[in-house]
C-alpha positions as CSV (number, residue, x, y, z in Angstrom):
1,X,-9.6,-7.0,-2.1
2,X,-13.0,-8.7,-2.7
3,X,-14.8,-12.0,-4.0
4,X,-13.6,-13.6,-6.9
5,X,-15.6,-12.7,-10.0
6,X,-16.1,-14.3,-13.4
7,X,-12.4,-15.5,-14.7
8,X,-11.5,-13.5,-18.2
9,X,-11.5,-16.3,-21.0
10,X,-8.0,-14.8,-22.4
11,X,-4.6,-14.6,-20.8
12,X,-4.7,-16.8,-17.7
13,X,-2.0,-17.7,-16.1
14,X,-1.4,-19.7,-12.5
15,X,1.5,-19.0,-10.6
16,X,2.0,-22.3,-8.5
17,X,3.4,-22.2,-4.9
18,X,5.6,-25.2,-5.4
19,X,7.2,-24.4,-2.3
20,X,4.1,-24.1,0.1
21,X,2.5,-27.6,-1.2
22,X,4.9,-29.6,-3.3
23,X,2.8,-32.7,-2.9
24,X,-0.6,-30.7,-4.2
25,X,1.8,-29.1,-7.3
26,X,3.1,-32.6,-8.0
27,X,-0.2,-33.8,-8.9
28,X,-1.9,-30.6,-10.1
29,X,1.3,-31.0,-13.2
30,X,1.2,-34.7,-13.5
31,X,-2.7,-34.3,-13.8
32,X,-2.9,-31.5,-16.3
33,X,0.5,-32.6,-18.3
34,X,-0.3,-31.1,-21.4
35,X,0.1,-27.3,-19.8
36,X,2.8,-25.2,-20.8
37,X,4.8,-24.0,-17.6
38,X,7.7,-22.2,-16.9
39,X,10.3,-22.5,-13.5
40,X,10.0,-19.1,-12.1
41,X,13.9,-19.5,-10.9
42,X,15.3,-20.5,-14.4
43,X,18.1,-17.7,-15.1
44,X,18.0,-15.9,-12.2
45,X,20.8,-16.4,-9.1
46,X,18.2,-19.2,-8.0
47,X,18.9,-21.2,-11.0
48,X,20.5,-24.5,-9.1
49,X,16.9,-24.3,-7.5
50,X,14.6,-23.9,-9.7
51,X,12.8,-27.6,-9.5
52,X,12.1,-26.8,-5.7
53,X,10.5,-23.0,-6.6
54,X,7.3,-21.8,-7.9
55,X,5.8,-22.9,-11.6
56,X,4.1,-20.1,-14.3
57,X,1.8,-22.3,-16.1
58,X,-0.7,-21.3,-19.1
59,X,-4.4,-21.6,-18.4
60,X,-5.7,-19.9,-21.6
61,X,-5.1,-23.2,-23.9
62,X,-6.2,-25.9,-21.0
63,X,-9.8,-24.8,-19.9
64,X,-9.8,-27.8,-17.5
65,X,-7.0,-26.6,-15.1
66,X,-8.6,-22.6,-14.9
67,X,-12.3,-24.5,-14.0
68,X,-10.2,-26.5,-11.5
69,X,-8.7,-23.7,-9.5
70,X,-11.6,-22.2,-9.0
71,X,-14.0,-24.8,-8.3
72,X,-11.3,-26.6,-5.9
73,X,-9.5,-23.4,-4.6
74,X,-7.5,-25.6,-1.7
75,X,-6.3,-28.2,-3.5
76,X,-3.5,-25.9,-4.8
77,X,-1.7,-22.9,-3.9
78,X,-0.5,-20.1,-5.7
79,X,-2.0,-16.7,-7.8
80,X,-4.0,-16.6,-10.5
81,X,-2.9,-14.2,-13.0
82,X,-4.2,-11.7,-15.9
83,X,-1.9,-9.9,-18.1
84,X,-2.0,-9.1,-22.2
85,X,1.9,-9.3,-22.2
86,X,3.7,-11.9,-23.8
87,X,5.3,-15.6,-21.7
88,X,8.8,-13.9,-21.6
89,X,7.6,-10.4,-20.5
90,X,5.6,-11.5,-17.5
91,X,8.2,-13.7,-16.5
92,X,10.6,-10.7,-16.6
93,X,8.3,-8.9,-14.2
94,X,7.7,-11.5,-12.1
95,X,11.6,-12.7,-12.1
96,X,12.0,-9.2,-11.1
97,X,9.6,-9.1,-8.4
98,X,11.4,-12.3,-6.5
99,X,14.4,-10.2,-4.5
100,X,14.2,-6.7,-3.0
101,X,16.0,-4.6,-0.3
102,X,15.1,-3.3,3.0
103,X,18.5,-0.9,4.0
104,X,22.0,-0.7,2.4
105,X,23.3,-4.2,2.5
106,X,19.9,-6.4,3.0
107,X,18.6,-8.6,0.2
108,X,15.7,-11.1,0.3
109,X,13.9,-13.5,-1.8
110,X,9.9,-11.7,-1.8
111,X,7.6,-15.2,-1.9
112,X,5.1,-12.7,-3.3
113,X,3.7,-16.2,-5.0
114,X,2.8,-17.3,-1.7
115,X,-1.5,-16.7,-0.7
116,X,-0.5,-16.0,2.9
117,X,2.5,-13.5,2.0
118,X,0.6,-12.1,-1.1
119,X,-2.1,-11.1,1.7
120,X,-0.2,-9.3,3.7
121,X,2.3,-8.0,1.0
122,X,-0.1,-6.6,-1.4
123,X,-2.2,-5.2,1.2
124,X,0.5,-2.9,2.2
125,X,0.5,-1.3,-1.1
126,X,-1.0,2.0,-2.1
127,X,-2.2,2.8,-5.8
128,X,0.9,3.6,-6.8
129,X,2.8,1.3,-5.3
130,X,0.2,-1.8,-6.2
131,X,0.5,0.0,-10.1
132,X,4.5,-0.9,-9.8
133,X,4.2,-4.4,-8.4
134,X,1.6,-5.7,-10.7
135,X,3.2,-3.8,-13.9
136,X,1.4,-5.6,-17.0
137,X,-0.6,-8.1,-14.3
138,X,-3.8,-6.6,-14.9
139,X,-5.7,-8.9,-12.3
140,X,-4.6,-10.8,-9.0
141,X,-6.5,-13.7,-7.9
142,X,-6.1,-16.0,-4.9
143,X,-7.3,-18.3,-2.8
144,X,-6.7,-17.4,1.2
145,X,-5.9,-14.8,3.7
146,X,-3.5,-14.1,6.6
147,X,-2.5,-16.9,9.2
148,X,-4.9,-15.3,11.4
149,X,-7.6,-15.9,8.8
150,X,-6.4,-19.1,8.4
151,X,-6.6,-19.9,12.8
152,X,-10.7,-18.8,12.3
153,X,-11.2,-21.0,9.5
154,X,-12.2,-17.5,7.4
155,X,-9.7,-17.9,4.2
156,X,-11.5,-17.0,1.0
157,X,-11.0,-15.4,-2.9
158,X,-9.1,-12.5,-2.7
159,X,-9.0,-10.2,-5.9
160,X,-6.7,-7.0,-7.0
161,X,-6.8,-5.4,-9.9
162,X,-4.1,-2.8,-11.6
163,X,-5.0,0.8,-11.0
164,X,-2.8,1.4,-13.8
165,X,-1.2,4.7,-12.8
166,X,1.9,6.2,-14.6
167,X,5.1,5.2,-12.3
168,X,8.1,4.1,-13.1
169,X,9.3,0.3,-13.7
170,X,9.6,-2.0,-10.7
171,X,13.5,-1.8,-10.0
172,X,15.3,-5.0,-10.3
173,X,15.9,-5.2,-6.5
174,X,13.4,-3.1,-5.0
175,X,13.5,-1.7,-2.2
176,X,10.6,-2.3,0.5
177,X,8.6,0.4,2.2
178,X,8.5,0.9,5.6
179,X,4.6,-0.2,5.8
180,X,5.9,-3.5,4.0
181,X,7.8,-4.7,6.0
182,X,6.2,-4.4,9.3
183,X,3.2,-5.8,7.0
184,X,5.7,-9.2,5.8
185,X,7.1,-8.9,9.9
186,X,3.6,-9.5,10.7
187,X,3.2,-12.3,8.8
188,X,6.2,-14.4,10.2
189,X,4.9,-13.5,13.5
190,X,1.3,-14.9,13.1
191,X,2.0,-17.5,11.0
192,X,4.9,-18.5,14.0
193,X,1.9,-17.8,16.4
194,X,-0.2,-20.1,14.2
195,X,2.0,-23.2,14.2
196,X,2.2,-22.8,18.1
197,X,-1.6,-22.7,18.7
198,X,-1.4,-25.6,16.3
199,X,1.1,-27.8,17.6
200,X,0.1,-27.6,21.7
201,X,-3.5,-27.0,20.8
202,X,-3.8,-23.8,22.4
203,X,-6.4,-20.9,20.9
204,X,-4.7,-18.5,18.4
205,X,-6.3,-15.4,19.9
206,X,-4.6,-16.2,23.2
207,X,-1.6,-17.5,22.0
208,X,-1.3,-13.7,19.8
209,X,-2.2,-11.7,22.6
210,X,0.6,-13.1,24.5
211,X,2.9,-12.9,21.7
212,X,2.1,-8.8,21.7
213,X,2.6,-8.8,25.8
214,X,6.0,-10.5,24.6
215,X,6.6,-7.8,22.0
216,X,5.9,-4.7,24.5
217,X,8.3,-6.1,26.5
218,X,11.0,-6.3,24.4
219,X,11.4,-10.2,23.2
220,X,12.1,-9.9,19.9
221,X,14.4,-12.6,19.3
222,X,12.6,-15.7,18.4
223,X,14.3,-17.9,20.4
224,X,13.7,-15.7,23.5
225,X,10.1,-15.0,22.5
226,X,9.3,-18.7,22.5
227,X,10.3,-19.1,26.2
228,X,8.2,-15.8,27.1
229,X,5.2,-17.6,25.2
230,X,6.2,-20.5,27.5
231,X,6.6,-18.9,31.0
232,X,3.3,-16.9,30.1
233,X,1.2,-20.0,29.5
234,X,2.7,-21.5,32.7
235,X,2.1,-18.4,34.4
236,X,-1.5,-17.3,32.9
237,X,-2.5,-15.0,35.7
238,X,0.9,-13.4,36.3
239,X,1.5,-9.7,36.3
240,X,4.8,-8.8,34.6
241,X,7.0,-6.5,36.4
242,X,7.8,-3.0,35.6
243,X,11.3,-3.5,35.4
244,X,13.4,-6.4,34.2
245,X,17.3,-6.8,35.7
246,X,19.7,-7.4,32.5
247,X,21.3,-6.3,29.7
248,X,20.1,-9.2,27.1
249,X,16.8,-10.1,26.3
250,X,17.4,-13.5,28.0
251,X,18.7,-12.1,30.8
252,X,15.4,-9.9,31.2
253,X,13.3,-12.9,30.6
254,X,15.5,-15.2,33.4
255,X,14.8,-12.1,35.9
256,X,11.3,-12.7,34.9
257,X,11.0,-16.3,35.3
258,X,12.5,-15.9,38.7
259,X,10.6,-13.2,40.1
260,X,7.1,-15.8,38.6
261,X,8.4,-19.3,39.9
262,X,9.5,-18.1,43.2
263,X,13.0,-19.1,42.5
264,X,13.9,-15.2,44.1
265,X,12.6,-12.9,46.8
């Protein structure tokens, strides 16, 4: 992924995070009303929410909205998309991007449209994989970066383009790789580490780190993981003990928060 260069003139198309700014989208359509959009849920098992998910909208016969998302990348969010293919065909793909599975009876809605998901999602892709995905997208364009990009104020254009390769079709529920899904776990972990450094004020850096002590020790659960982040920034300079008592993860973490607070000898 690299800077944004020089927008093609012809077959433009902005896929609009409704979701992740519905105030910003609200004005971005009422603004530009004489755009041709599509929901990206109509007809598919999302139907009944269609109004609350993401918006394909035409840039290539309203010049004014393409020079607006790049000359005021944050006032929006979404991609910014290049493909040849006709309305109905990339909204096929892109319909049949929206669920995959990960295992035999897992399913899950793929916010691919997001710019913090699409930077971790797309980044675990190889050549042939990324030739799949994209399909007849010929160029990716967005504005952003991970949550930890975000935290350092270091967001920016990120760009992909096809490599084209001969694979077959994406399937209609597709089924993640290994590397992508650690790569989407990552992202609801720093973007959950990210609302936390936000919300008591506390550094990201430090607030990660302490989610990976959390990890190594085996909170995983999120409700669990939050009181480890807790006792930890209560506890700064405490060494964690080799060997937790109990069979749950909140047992382990009581036996932990004991053994800190003095509460046992």
């Amino acid at each position: 992924m690299s800077g944004v260069q020089t927008p093609d003139p012809t077959s433009q198309w902005l896929l609009l995070d409704v979701p992740g700014a519905p105030q910003s989208a609200a004005t971005l359509l009422r603004q530009f009303g004489d755009v041709r959009w599509s929901w990206l849920f109509e007809g598919t098992e999302l139907h009944g929410l269609r109004e609350q998910g993401p918006v394909l909208a035409a840039l290539q016969d309203c010049p004014a909205l393409s020079e607006f998302c790049y000359s005021e990348p944050q006032a929006w969010q979404g991609l910014l998309l290049v493909s040849e293919v006709s309305a109905a065909q990339l909204l096929a793909h892109l319909r049949r991007m929206l669920t995959v599975t990960f295992g035999p009876h897992h399913r899950a809605l793929l916010s691919y449209y997001n710019p913090h998901c699409a930077s971790y999602f797309f980044d675990a892709c190889d050549a042939e994989e990324l030739s799949r995905w994209l399909g007849p997208i010929s160029q990716l364009r967005w504005f952003g970066g991970t949550w930890a990009d975000r935290a350092i104020g270091s967001q920016g254009w990120q760009q992909l383009l096809n490599p084209g390769l001969a694979v077959s079709p994406l399937a209609v529920e597709e089924t993640l790789s290994l590397r992508q899904r650690g790569k989407l776990q990552t992202c609801l972990l720093e973007q959950h580490t990210w609302r936390w450094s936000r919300s008591i004020g506390t550094d990201y850096n430090r607030l990660w780190s302490h989610v990976q002590e959390g990890l190594a020790l085996g909170f995983s659960e999120r409700s669990v993981l939050d009181g480890w982040l807790w006792l930890r920034l209560q506890c700064p300079g405490a060494l964690p003990a080799q060997t937790l008592q109990g069979v749950t993860q909140q047992e382990r973490l009581d036996h932990l928060r004991n053994l800190w607070q003095g509460n046992q000898p």
